[in-house]
Backbone and ligand atoms as CSV (ligand in chain L), in Angstrom:
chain,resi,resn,atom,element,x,y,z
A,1,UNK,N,N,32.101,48.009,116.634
A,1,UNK,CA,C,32.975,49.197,116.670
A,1,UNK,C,C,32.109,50.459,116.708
A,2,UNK,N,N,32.569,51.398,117.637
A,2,UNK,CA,C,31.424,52.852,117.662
A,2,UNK,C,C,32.154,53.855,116.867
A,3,UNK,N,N,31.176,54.890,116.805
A,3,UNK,CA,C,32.175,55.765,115.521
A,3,UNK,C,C,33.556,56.657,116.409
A,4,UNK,N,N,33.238,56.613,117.953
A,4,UNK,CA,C,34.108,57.619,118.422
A,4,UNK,C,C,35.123,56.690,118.278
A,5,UNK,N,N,35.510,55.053,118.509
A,5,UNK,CA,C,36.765,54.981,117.806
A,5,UNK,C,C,36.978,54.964,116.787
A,6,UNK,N,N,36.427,54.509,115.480
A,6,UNK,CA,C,36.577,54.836,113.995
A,6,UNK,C,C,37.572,56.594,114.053
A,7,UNK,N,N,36.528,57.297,114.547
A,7,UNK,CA,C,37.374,58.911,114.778
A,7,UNK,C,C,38.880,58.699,114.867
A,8,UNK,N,N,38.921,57.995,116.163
A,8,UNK,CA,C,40.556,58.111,116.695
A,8,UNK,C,C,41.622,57.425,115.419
A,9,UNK,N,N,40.437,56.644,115.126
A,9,UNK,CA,C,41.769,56.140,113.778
A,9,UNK,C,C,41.842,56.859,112.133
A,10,UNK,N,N,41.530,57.894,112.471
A,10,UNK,CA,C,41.617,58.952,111.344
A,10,UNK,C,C,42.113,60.065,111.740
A,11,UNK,N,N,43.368,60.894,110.955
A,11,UNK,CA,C,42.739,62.407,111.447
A,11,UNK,C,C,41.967,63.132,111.827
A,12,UNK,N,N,42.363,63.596,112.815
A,12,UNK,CA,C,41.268,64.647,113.679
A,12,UNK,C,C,40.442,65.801,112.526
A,13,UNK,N,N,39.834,66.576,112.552
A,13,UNK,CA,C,39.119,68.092,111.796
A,13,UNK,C,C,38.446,67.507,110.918
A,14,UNK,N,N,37.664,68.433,110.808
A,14,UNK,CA,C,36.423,68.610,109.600
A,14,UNK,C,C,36.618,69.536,108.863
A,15,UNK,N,N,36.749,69.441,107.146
A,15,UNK,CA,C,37.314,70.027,106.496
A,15,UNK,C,C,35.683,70.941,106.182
A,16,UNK,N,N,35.550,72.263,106.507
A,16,UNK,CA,C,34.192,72.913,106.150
A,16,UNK,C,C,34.277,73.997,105.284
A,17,UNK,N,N,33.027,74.579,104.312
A,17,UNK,CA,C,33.446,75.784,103.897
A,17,UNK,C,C,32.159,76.756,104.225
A,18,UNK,N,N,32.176,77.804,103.919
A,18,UNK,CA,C,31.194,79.062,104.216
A,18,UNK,C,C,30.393,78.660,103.315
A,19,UNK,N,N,28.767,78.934,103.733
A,19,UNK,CA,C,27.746,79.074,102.428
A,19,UNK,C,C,28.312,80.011,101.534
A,20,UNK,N,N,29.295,80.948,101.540
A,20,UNK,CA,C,29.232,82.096,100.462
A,20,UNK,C,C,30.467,81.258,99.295
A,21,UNK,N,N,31.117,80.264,99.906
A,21,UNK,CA,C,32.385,79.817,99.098
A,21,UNK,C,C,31.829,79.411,97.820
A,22,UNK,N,N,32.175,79.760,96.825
A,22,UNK,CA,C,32.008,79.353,95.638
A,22,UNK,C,C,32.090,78.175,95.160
A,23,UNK,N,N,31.309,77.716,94.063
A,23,UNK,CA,C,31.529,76.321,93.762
A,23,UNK,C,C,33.109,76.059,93.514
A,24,UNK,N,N,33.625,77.286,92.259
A,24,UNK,CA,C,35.140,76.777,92.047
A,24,UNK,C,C,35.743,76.376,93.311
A,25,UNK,N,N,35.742,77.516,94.391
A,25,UNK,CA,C,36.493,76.956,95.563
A,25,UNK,C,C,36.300,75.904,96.329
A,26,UNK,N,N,35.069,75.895,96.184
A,26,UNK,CA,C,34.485,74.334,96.884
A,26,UNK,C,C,35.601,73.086,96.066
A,27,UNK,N,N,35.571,73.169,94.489
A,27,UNK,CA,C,36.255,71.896,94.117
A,27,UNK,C,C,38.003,72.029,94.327
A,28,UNK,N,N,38.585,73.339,94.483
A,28,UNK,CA,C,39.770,73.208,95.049
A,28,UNK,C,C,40.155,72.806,96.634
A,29,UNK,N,N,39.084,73.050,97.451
A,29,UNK,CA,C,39.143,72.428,98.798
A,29,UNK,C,C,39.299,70.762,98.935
A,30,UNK,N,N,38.449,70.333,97.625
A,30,UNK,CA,C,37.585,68.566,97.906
A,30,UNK,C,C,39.308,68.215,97.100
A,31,UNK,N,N,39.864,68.868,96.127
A,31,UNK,CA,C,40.767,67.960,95.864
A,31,UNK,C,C,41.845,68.427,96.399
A,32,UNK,N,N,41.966,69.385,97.169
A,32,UNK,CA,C,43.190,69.393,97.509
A,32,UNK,C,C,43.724,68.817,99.363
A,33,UNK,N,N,42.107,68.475,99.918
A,33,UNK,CA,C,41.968,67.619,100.708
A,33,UNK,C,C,41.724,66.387,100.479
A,34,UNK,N,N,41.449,65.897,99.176
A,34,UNK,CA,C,41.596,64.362,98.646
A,34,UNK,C,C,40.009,63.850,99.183
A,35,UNK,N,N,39.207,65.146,98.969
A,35,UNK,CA,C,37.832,64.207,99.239
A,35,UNK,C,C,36.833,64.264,98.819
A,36,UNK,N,N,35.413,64.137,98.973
A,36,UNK,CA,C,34.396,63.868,98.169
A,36,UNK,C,C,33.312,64.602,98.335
A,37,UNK,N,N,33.515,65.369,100.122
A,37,UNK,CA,C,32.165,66.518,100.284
A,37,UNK,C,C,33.231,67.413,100.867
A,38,UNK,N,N,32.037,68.308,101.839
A,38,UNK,CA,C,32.397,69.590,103.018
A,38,UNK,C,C,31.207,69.661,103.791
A,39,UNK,N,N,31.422,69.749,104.894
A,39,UNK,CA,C,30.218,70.478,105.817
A,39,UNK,C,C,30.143,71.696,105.652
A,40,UNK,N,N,28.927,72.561,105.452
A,40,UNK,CA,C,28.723,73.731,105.261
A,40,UNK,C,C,28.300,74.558,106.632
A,41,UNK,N,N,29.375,75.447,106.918
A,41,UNK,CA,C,29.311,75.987,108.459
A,41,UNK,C,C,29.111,77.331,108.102
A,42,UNK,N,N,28.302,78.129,108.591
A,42,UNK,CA,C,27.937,79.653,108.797
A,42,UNK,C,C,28.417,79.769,110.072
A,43,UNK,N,N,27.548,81.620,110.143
A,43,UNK,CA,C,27.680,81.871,111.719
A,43,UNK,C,C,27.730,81.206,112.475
A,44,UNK,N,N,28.929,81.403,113.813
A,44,UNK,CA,C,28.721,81.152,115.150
A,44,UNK,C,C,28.947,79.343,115.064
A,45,UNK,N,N,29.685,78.820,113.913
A,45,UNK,CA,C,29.464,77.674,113.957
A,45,UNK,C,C,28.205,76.364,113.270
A,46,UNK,N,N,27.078,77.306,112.876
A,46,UNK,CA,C,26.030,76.869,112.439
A,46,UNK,C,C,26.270,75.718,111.997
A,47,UNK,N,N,25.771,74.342,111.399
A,47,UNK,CA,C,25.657,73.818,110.442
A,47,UNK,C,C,24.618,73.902,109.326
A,48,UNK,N,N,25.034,74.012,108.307
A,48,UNK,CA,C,23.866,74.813,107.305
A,48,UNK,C,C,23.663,73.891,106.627
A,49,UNK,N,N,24.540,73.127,106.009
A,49,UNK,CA,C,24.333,71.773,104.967
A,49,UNK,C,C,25.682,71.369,105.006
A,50,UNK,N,N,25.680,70.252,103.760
A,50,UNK,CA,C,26.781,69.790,103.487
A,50,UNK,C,C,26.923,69.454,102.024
A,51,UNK,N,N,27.869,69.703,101.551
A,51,UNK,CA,C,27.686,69.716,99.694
A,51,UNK,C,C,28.971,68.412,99.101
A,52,UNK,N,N,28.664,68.058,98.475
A,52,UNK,CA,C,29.138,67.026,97.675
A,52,UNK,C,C,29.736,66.810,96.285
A,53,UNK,N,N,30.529,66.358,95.861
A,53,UNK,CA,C,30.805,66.478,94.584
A,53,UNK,C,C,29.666,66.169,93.547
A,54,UNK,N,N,28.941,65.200,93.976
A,54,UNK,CA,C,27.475,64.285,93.491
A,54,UNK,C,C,26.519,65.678,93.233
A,55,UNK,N,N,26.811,67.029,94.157
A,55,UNK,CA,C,25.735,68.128,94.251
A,55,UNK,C,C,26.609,68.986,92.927
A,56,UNK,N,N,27.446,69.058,92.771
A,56,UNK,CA,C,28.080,69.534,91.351
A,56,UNK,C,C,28.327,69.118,90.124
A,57,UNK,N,N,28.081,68.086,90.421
A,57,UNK,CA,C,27.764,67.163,88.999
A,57,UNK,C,C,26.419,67.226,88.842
A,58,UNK,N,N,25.662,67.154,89.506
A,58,UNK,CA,C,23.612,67.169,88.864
A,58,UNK,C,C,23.928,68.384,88.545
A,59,UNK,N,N,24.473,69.519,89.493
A,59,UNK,CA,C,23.773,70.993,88.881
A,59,UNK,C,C,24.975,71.840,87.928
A,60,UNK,N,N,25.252,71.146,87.865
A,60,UNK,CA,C,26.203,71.290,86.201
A,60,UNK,C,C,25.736,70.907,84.855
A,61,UNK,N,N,24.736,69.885,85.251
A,61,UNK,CA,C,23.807,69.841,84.474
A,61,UNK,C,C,22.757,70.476,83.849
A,62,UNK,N,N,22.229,71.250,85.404
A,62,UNK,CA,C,21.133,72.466,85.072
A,62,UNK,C,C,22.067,73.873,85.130
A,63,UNK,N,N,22.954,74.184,84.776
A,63,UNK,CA,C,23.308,75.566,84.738
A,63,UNK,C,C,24.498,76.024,83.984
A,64,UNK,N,N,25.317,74.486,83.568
A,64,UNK,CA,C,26.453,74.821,83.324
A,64,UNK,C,C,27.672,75.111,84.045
A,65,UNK,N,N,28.682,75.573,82.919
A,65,UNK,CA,C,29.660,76.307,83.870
A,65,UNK,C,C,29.452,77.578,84.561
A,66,UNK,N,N,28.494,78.171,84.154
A,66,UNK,CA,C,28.057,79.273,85.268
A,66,UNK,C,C,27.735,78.953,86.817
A,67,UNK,N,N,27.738,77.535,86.957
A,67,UNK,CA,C,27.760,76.871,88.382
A,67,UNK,C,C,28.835,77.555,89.199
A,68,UNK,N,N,30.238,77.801,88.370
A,68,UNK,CA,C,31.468,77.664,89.201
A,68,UNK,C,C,31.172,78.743,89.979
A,69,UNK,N,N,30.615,80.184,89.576
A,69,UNK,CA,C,30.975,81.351,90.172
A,69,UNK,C,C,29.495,81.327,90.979
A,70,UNK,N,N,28.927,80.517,91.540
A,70,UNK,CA,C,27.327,80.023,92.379
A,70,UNK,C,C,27.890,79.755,93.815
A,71,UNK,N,N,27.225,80.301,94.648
A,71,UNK,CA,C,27.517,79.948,96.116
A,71,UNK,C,C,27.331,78.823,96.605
A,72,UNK,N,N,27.865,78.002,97.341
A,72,UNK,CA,C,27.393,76.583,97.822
A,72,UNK,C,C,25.981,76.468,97.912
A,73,UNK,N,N,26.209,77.505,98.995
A,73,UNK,CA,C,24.491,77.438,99.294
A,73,UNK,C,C,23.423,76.934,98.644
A,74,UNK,N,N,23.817,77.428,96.783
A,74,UNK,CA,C,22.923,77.639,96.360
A,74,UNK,C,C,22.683,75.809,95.756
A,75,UNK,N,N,23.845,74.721,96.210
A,75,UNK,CA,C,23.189,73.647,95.500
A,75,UNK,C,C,23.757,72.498,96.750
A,76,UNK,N,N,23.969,72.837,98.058
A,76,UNK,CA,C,23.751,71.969,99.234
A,76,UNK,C,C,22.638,71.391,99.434
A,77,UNK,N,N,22.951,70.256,100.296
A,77,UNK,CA,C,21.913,69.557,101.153
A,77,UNK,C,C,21.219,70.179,102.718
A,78,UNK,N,N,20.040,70.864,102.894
A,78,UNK,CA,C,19.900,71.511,104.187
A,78,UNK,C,C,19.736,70.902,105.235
A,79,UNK,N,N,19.035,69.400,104.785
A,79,UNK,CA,C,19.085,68.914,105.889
A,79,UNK,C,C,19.803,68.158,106.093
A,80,UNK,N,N,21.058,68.012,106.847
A,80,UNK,CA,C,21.865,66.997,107.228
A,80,UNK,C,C,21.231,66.115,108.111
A,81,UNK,N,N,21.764,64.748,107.613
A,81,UNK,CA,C,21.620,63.441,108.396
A,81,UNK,C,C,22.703,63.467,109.495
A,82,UNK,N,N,22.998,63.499,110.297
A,82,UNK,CA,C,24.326,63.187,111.202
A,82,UNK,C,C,24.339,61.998,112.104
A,83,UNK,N,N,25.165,61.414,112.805
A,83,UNK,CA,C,25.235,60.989,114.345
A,83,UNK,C,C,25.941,60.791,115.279
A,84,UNK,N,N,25.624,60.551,116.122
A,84,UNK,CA,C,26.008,60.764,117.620
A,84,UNK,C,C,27.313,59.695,117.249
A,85,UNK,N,N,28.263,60.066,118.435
A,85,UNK,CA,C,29.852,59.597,118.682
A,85,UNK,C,C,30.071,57.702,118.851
A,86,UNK,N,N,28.546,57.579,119.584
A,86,UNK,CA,C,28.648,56.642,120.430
A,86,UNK,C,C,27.799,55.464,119.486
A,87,UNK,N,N,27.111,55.831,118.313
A,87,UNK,CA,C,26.615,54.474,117.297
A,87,UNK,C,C,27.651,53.780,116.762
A,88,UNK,N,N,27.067,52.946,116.642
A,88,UNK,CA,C,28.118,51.943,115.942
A,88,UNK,C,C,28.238,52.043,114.376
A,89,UNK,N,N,29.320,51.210,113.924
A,89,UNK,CA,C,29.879,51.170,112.519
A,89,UNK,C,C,28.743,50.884,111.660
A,90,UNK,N,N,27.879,49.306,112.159
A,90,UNK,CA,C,27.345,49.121,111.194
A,90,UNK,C,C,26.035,50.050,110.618
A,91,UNK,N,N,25.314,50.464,112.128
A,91,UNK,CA,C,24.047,51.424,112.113
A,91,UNK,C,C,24.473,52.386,110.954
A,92,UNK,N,N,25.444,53.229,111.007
A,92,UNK,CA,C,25.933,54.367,110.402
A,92,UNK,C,C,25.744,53.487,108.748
A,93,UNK,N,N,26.667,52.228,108.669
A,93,UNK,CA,C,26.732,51.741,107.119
A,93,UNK,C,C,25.264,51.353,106.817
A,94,UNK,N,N,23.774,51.283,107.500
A,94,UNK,CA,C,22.471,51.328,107.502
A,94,UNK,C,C,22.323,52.645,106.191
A,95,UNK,N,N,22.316,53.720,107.621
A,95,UNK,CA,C,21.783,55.072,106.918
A,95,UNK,C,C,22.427,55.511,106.033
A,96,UNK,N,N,23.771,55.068,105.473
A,96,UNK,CA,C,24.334,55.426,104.021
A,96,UNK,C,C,23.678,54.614,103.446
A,97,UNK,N,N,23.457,53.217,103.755
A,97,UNK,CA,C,22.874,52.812,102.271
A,97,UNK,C,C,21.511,53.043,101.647
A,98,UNK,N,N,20.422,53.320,103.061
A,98,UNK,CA,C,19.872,53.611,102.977
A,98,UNK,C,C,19.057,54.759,102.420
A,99,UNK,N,N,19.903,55.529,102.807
A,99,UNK,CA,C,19.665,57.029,102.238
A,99,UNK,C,C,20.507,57.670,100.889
A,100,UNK,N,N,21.551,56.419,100.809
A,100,UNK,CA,C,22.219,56.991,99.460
A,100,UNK,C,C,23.454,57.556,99.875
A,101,UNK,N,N,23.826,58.086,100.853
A,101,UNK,CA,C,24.803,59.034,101.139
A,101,UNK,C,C,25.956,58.505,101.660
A,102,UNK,N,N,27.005,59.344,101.454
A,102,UNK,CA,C,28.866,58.577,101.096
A,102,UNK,C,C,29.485,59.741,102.337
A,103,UNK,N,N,28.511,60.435,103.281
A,103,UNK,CA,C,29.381,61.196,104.367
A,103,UNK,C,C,28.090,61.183,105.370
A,104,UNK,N,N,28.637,61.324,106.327
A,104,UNK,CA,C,27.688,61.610,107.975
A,104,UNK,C,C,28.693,62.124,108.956
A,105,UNK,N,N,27.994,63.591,109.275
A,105,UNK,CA,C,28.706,64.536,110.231
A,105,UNK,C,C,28.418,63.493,111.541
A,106,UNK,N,N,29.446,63.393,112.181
A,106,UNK,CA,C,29.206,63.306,113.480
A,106,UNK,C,C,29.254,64.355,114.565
A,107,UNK,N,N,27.906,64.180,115.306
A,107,UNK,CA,C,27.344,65.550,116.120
A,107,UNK,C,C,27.985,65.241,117.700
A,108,UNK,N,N,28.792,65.880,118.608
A,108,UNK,CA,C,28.272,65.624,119.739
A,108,UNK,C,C,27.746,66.916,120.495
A,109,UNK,N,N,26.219,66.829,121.484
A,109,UNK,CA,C,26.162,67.918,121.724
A,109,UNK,C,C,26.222,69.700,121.195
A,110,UNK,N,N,25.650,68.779,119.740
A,110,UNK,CA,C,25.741,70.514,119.066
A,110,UNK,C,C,26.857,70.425,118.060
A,111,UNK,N,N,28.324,70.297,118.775
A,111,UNK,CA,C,29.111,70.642,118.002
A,111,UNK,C,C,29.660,69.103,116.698
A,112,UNK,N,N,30.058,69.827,116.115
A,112,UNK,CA,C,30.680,68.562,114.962
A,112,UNK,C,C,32.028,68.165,115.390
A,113,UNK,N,N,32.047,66.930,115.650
A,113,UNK,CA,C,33.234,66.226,116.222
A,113,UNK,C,C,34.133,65.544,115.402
A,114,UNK,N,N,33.382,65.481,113.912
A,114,UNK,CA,C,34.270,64.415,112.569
A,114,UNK,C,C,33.397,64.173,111.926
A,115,UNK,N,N,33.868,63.419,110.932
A,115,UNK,CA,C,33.177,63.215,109.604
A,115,UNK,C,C,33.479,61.906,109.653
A,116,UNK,N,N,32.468,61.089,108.962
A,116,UNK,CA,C,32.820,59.503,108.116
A,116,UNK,C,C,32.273,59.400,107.131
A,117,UNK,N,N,33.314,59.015,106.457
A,117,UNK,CA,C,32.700,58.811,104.722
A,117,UNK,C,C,32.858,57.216,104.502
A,118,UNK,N,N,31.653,56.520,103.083
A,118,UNK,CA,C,31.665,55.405,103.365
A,118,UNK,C,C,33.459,54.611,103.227
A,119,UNK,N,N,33.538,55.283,102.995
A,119,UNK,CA,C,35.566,54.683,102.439
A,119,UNK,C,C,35.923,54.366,103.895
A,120,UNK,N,N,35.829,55.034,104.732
A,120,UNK,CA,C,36.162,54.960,106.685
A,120,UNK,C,C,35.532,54.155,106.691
A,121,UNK,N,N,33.951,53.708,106.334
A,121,UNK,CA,C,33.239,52.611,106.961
A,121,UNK,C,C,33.885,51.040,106.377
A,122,UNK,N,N,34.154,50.961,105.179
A,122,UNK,CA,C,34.686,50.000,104.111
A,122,UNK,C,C,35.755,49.609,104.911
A,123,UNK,N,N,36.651,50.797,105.716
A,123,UNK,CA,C,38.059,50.219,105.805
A,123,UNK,C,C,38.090,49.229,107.738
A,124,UNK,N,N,37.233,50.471,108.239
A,124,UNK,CA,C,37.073,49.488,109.845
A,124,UNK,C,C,35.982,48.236,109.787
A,125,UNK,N,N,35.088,48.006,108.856
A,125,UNK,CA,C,34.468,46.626,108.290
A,125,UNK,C,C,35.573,45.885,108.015
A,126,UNK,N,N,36.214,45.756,107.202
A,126,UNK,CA,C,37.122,44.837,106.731
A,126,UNK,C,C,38.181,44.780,107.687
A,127,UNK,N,N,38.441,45.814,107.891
A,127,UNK,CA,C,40.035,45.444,109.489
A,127,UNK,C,C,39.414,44.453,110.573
A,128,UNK,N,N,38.032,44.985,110.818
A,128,UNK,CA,C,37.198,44.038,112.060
A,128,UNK,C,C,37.041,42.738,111.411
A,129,UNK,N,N,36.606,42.314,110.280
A,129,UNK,CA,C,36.537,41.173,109.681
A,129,UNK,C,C,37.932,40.367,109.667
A,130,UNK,N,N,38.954,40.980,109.061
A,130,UNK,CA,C,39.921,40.507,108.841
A,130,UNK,C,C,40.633,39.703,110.314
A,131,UNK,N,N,40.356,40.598,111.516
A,131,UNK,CA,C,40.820,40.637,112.729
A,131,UNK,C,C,40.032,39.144,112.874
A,132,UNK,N,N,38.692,39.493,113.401
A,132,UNK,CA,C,38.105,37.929,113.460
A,132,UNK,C,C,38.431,36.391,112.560
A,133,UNK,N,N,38.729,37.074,111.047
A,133,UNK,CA,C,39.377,35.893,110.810
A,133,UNK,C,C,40.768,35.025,111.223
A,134,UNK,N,N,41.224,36.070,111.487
A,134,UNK,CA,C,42.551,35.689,112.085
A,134,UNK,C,C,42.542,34.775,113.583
A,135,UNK,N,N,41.911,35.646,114.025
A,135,UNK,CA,C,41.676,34.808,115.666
A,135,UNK,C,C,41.057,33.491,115.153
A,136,UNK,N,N,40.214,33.501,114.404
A,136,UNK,CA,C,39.272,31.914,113.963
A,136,UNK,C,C,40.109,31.281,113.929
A,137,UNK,N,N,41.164,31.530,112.745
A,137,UNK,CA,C,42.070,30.676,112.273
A,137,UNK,C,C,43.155,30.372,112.866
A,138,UNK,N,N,43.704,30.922,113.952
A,138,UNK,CA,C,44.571,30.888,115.320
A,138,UNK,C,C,44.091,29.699,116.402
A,139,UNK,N,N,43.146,30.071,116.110
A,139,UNK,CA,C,42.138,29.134,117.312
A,139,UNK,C,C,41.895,27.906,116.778
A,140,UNK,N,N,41.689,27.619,114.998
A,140,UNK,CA,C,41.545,26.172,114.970
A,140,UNK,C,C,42.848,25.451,114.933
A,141,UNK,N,N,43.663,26.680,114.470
A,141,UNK,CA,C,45.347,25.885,114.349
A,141,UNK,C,C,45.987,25.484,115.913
A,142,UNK,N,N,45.356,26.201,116.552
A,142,UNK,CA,C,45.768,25.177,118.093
A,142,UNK,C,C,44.852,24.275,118.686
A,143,UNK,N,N,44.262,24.156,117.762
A,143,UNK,CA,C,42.893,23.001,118.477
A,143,UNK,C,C,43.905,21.468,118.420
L,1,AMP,P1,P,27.408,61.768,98.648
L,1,AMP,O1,O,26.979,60.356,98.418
L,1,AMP,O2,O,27.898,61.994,100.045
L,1,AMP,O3,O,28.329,62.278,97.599
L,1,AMP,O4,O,26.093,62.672,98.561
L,1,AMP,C1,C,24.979,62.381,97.751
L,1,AMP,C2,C,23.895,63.415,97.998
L,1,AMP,O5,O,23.477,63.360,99.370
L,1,AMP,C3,C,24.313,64.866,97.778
L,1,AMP,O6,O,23.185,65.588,97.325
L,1,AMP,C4,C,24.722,65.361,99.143
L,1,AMP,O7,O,24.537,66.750,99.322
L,1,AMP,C5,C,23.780,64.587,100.026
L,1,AMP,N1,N,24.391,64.225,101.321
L,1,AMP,C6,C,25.622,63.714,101.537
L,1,AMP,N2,N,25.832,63.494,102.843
L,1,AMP,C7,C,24.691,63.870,103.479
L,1,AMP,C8,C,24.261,63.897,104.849
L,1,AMP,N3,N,25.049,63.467,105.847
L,1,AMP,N4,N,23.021,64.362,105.115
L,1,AMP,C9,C,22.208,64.791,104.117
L,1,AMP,N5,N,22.551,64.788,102.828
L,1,AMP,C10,C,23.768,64.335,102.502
């Protein structure tokens, strides 16, 4: 499975916020979109980072609640991992595990086309699995 169909079977948009958005607002965005990061977009579209709930929990640690009124900026990831439309499911479930990480922007050509978080990867693994079992078991019941 490639990620550009994974895409089609999710809502379309990328939920993003400004480097200047505040942490508080950052955590009213993640729950009131029911999720776990944001891509961090500046000017002109930029991608600047991407911040995480995982990035507000460590630095809540070092600062407190004085975190809330802190700009994203100030506790994002700069360098985003991303990829292309056209990799597949499992490559992508590679570089999360690999790298630790529970989101990957998907890039095409510059622009950001969607997001997958590992929960998207969990759910088209198991539908594809499930699918193959079924055919197996179709196939020996007419043997
Ligand atoms: P997560 O597992 O997505 O909650 O994120 C864990 C840590 O990795 C946080 O510090 C995030 O900012 C960072 N992170 C999450 N996704 C990415 C990504 N695609 N590229 C780089 N860093 C990321």
């Amino acid at each position: 499975v490639l990620l550009v169909q994974l895409l089609r079977s999710k809502p379309s948009g990328v939920t993003t916020v400004s480097p200047n958005t505040t942490v508080r607002a950052l955590l009213d965005v993640l729950a009131e979109h029911r999720i776990g990061a944001a891509v961090v977009v500046g000017e002109e579209s930029r991608l600047e980072g991407i911040v995480s709930e995982r990035d507000v929990v460590r630095k809540l640690r070092d600062h407190g609640a004085g975190l809330l009124d802190m700009g994203v900026d100030q506790i994002m990831t700069r360098e985003v991992v991303t990829c292309g439309p056209t990799s597949s499911v499992e490559d992508l479930m590679s570089v999360m595990t690999e790298r630790r990480i529970r989101h990957v922007p998907i890039v095409e050509q510059g622009a950001l086309v969607g997001i997958v978080s590992i929960g998207d990867v969990v759910k088209s693994r198991i539908d594809e699995l499930e699918g193959e079992r079924n055919d197996l078991i179709s196939y020996i019941g007419n043997r």
